[in-house]
C-alpha positions in Angstrom: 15.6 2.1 5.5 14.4 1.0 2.3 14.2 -2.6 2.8 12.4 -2.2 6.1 9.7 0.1 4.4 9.3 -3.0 1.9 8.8 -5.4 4.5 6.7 -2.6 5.8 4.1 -2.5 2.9 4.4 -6.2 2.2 2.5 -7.1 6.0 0.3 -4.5 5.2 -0.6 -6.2 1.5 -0.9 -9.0 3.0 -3.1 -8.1 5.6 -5.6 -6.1 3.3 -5.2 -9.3 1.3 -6.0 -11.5 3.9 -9.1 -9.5 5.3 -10.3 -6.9 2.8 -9.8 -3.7 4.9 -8.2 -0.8 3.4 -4.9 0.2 5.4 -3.2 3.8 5.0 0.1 4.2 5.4 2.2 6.8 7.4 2.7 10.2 5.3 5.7 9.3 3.6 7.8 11.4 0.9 7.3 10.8 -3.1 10.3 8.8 -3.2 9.2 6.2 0.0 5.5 6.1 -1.6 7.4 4.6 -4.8 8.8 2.0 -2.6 5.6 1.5 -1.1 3.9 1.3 -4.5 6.2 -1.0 -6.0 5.8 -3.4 -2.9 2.2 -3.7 -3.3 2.6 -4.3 -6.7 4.0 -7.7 -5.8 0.7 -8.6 -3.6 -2.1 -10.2 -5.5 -5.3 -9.1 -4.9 -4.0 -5.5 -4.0 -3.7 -2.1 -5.3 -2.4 1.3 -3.6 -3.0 5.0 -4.3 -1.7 7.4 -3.2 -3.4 10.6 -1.7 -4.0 13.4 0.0 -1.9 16.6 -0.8 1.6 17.8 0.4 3.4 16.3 3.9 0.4 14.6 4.2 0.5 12.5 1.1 0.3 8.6 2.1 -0.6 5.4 0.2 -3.7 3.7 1.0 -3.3 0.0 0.6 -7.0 -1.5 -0.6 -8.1 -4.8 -2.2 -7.8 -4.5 -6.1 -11.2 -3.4 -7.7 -11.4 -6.5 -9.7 -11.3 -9.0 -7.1 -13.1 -7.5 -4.2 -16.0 -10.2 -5.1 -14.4 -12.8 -5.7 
């Protein structure tokens, strides 16, 4: 389960990457949105947050600040 939510957030990196949309993820647990988060990190030009509150916590994935100009 773990390596498919990595793949997961990967194509999704790579598509906000690719594009320059923001993507939300499903509503996933603190320990999943880690996962997610660390994924991402990977992904140049990409940054997540997570938010929202409770069961409905999810990352968002979103180009990083510094390089939505470029």
């Amino acid at each position: 389960r773990d390596e498919h939510l990595r793949e997961e957030a990967l194509a999704v990196a790579r598509a906000v990457a690719q594009d320059g949309r923001p993507r939300p993820m499903p509503a996933l647990n603190a320990y999943d949105r880690r996962i997610v988060h660390m994924a991402v990190a990977e992904v140049p030009g990409v940054a997540s947050q997570s938010q929202g509150e409770g069961r409905e916590r999810r990352v968002v994935i979103a180009p990083r600040p510094d390089t939505a100009h470029a």
